[in-house]
C-alpha atoms as one frame of an Amber mdcrd trajectory, in Angstrom:
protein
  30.554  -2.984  13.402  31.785  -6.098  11.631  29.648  -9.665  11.681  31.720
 -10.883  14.265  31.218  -8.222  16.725  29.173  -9.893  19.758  26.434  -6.648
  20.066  25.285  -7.171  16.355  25.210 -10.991  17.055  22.666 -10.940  20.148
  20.604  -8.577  18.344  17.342  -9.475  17.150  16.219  -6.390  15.643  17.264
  -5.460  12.135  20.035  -7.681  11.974  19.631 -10.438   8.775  21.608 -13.638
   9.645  22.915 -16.631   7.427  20.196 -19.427   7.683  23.593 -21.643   7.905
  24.309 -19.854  11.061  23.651 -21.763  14.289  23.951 -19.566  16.498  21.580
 -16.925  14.562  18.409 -16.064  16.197  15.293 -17.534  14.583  14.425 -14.310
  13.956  17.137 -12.952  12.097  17.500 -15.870   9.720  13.789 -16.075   8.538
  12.880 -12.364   8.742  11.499 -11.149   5.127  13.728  -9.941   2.994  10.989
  -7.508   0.978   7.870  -6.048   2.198   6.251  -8.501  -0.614   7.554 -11.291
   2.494   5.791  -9.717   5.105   2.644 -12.044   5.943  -0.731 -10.696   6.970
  -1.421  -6.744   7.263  -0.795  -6.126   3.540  -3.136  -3.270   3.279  -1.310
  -1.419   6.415   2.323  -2.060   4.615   0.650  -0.918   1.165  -0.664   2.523
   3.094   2.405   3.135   5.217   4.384   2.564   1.572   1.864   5.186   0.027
   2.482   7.424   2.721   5.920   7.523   2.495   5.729   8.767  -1.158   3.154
  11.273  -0.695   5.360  12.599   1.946   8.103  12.866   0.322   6.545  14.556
  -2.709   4.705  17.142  -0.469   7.794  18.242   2.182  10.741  17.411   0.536
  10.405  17.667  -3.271   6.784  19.459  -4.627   6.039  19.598  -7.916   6.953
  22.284 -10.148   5.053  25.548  -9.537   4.914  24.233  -6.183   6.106  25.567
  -2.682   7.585  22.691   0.015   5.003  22.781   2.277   5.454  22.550   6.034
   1.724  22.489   6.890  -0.085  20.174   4.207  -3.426  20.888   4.299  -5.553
  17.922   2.937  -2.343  16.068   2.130  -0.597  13.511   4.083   0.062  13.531
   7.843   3.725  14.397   9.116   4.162  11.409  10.831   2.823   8.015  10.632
   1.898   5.564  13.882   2.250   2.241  13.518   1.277   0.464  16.408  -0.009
  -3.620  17.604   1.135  -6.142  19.825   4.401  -6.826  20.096   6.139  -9.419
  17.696   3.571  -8.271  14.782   5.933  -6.927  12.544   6.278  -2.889  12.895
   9.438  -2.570  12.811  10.349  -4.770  10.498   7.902  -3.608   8.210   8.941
  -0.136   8.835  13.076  -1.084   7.923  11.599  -3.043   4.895   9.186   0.075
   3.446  12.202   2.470   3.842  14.903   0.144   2.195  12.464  -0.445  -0.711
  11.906   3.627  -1.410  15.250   4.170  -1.479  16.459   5.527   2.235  18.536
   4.192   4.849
């Protein structure tokens, strides 16, 4: 989809618009650009961040000697909740912690 296409434009969700833009939803042009951005629940975007790596180093890519678990015992959960009131910030928090580790 190019910038111009009308379904991107009256998105709110994910989309990052030009703060130039006038007909860019409030949203869009001031949404953090870096999980550093995100105001308030630091300590839940600093655990879900820590998650994410301990997850990834415990199914996807163990340590040497190691076998890829697919039942970590002890280690981290599978899957990770986040969950609030709308308009708090999960899923932009969620877009911002996988961008920063390196995933789409």
């Amino acid at each position: 989809q190019s910038p111009s296409d009308p379904i991107k434009q009256s998105c709110s969700g994910g989309g990052r618009a030009d703060v130039g833009d006038p007909n860019a939803l409030w949203a869009d042009k001031y949404a953090p650009g870096n999980s550093r951005m995100i105001l308030g629940n630091k300590e839940s975007v600093s655990k879900l961040s820590n998650w994410l790596q301990s997850w990834e180093s415990t199914f996807n890519r163990p340590a040497k000697g190691k076998k890829k678990s697919y039942n970590a015992k002890n280690g981290p959960f599978k899957a990770a909740l986040l969950s609030g009131p709308p308009g708090i910030g999960k899923t932009t928090t969620a877009q911002l912690v996988v961008e920063e580790s390196g995933r789409q």
